[in-house]
C-alpha positions as CSV (number, residue, x, y, z in Angstrom):
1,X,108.1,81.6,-50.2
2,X,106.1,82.6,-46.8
3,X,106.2,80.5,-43.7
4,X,103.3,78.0,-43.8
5,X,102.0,78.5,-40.4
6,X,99.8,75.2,-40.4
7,X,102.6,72.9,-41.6
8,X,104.9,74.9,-38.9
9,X,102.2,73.8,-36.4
10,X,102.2,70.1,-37.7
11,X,105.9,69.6,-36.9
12,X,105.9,71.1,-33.6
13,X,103.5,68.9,-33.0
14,X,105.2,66.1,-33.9
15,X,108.3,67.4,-31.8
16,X,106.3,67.2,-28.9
17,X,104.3,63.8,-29.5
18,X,101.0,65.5,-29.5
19,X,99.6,65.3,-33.0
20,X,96.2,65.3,-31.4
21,X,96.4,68.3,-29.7
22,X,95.3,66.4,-26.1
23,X,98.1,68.5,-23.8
24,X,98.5,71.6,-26.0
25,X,96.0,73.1,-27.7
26,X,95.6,74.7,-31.4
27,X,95.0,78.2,-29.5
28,X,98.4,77.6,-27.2
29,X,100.2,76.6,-30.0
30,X,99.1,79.6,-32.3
31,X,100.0,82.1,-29.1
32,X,103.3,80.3,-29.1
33,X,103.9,80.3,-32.8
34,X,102.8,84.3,-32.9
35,X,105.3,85.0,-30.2
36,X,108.0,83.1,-32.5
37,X,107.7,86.0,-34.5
38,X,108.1,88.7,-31.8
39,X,111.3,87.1,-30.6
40,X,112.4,86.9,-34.2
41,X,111.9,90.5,-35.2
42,X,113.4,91.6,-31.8
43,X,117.0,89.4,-32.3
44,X,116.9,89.6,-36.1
45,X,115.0,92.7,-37.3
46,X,115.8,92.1,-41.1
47,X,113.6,89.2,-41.1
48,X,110.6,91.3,-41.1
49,X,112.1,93.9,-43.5
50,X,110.6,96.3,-46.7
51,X,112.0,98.8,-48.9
52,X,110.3,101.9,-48.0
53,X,110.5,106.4,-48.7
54,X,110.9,108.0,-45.4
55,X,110.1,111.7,-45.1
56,X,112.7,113.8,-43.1
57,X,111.8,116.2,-40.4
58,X,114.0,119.3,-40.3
59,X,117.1,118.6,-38.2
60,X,119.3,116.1,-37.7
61,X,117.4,113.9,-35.5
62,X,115.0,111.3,-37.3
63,X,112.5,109.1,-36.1
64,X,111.1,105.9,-37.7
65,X,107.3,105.6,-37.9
66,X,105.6,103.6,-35.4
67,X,105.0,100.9,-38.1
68,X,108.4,99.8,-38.2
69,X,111.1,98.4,-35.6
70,X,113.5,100.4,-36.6
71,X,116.1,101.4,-39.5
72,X,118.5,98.6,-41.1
73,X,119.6,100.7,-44.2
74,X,119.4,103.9,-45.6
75,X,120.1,103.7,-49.3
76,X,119.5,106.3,-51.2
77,X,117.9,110.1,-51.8
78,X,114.7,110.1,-53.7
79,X,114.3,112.8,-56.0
80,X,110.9,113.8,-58.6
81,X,107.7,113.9,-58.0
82,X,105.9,112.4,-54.9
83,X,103.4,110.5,-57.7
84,X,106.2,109.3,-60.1
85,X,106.7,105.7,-60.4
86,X,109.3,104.6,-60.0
87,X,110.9,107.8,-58.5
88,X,113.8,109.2,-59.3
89,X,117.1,107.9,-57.9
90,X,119.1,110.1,-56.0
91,X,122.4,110.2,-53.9
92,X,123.5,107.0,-52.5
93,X,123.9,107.5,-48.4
94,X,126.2,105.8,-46.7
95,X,126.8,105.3,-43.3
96,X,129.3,106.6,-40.2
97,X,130.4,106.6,-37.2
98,X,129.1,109.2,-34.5
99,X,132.8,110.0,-33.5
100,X,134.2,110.6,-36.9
101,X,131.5,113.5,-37.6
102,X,132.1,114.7,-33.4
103,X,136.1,115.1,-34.2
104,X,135.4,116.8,-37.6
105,X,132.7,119.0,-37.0
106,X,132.0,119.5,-33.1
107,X,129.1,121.2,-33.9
108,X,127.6,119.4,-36.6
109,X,124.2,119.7,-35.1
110,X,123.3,123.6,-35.7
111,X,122.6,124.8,-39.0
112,X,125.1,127.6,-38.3
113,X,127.7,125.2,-38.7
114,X,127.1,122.9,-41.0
115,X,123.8,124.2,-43.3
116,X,120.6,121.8,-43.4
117,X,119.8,120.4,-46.9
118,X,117.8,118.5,-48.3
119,X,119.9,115.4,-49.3
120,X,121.4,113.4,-47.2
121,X,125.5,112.4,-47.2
122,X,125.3,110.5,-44.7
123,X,123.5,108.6,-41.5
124,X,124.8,107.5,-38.0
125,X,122.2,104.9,-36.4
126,X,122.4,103.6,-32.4
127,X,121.8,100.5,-31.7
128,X,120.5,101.6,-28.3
129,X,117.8,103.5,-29.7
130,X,116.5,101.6,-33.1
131,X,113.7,104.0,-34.2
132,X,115.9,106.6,-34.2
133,X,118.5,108.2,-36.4
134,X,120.7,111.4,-37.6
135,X,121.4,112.0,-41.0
136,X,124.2,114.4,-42.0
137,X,124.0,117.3,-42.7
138,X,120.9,118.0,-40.5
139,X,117.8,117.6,-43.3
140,X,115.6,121.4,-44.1
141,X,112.2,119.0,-43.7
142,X,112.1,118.5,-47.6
143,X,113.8,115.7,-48.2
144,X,112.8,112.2,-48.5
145,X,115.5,108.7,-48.4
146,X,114.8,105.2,-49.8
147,X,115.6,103.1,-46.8
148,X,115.1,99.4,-45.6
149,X,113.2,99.0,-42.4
150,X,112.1,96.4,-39.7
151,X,108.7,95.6,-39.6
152,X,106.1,95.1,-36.6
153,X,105.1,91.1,-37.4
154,X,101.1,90.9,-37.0
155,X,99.9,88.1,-34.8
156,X,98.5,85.7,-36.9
157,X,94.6,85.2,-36.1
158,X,92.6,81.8,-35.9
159,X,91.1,80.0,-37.7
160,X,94.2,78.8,-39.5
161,X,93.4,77.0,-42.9
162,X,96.1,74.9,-45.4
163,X,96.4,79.0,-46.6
164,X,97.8,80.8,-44.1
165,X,100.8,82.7,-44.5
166,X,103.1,84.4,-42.0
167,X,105.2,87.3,-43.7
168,X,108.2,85.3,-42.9
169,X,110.6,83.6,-45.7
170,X,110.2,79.7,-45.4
171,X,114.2,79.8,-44.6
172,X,112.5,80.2,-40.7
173,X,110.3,76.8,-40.5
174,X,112.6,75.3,-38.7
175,X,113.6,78.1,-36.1
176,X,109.7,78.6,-35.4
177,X,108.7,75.2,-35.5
178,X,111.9,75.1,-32.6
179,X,109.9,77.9,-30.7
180,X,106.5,76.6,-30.8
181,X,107.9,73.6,-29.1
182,X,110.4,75.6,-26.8
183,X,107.5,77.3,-25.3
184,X,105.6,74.5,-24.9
185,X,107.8,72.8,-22.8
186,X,108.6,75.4,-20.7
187,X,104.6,76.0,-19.7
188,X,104.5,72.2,-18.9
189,X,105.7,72.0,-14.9
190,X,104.3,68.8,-14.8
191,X,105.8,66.8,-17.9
192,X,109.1,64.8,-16.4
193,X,112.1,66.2,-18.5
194,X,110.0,69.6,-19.9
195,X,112.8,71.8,-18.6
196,X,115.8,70.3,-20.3
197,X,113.6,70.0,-23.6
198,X,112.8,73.4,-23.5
199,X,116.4,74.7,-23.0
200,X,117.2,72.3,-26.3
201,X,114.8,73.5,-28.4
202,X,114.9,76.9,-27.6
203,X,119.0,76.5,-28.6
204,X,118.1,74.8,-31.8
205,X,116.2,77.7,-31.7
206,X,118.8,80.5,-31.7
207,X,121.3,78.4,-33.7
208,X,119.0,78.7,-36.1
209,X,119.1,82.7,-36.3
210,X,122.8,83.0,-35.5
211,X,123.1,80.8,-38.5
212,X,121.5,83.5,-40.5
213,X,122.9,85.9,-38.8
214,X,126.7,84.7,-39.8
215,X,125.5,84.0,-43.3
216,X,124.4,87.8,-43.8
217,X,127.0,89.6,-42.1
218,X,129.6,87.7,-44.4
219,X,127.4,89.4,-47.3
220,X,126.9,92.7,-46.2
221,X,127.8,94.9,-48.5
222,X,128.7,98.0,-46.0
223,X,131.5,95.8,-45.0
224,X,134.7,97.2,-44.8
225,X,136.8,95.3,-43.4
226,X,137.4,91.4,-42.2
227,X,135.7,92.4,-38.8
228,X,132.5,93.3,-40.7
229,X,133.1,96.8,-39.6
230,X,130.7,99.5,-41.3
């Protein structure tokens, strides 16, 4: 179920005793509540996620489109036709470490050494660069993977009604509700006591994601060992 973005509204409202909107108003609080959702797809990308085909570009190096964030999983070649519903399945991919494939294969890059296909074995993401990935061996530009992704949240527009929606699961009220009143606070100079509210909300705030965060790294399948290790 979505986030209801006027009942997460009402209860940072009520966190900040201003039901009546008299020292925040409906526009402030909707700027906040929009940048909730920035700040949650940048520290937890897989909130925002979809199951989408990617299209490889010859090579090893592979870019996400501008849509997304950036990759979370790669799970699969697809095979078949492009209009075939639902597409073939193809070759689960699993992940690897950038040394492992440097100490094997030095020169895993060039197509002299190891020869570009189209399916994928295997695909080594950076966390330094999100949007960006290898796959091994380098891809020949035909092939196409199954792969979750991180979306780009939309900032929600005015007027809100009982209706609208954020493309959030509802497992987030709390967190955002946490952030509306976070930011709040910490535009009010003048409010005796802002800055220590702020600072607790905004840590009820990221409790709320490391919760989540804990919850699915103790799930992950790619685990391999106790240290969740992929």
């Amino acid at each position: 179920m979505p986030v209801n973005v006027a009942d997460v509204l009402s209860r940072a409202s009520k966190a900040l005793s201003d039901v009546d909107e008299v020292r925040w108003t409906a526009a402030s609080k909707l700027e906040y509540f929009n940048d909730g959702l920035l700040e949650i797809a940048v520290q937890k990308p897989s909130a925002f996620s979809r199951t989408v085909e990617l299209p490889l570009a010859a090579g090893t190096l592979q870019t996400v489109p501008e849509a997304y964030s950036g990759l979370i999983r790669a799970v699969r070649n697809v095979t078949g036709d492009a209009g075939a519903t639902p597409r073939a399945g193809g070759r689960a991919i699993t992940p690897t470490r950038r040394d492992i494939l440097n100490d094997q294969f030095l020169d895993w890059h060039s197509a002299a050494t190891i020869p570009y296909a189209r399916t994928v074995q295997h695909v080594i993401a950076d966390e330094f660069e999100p949007r960006q990935f290898y796959v091994f061996p380098g891809n020949d530009g035909t092939g196409i993977i199954e792969a979750i992704v991180a979306l780009i949240p939309d900032a929600i527009a005015s007027p809100i009604t009982s209706a609208t929606a954020a493309p959030l699961d509802r497992v987030y009220f709390n967190a955002l509700a946490d952030y509306v009143a976070y930011r709040a606070y910490a535009e009010d100079t003048i409010l005796n006591g802002s800055v220590q509210r702020a600072q607790a909300h905004y840590q009820l705030f990221q409790q709320a994601l490391g919760i989540r965060q804990g919850i699915e790294g103790a799930a992950n399948v790619n685990t391999t060992n106790s240290r969740g290790q992929a």
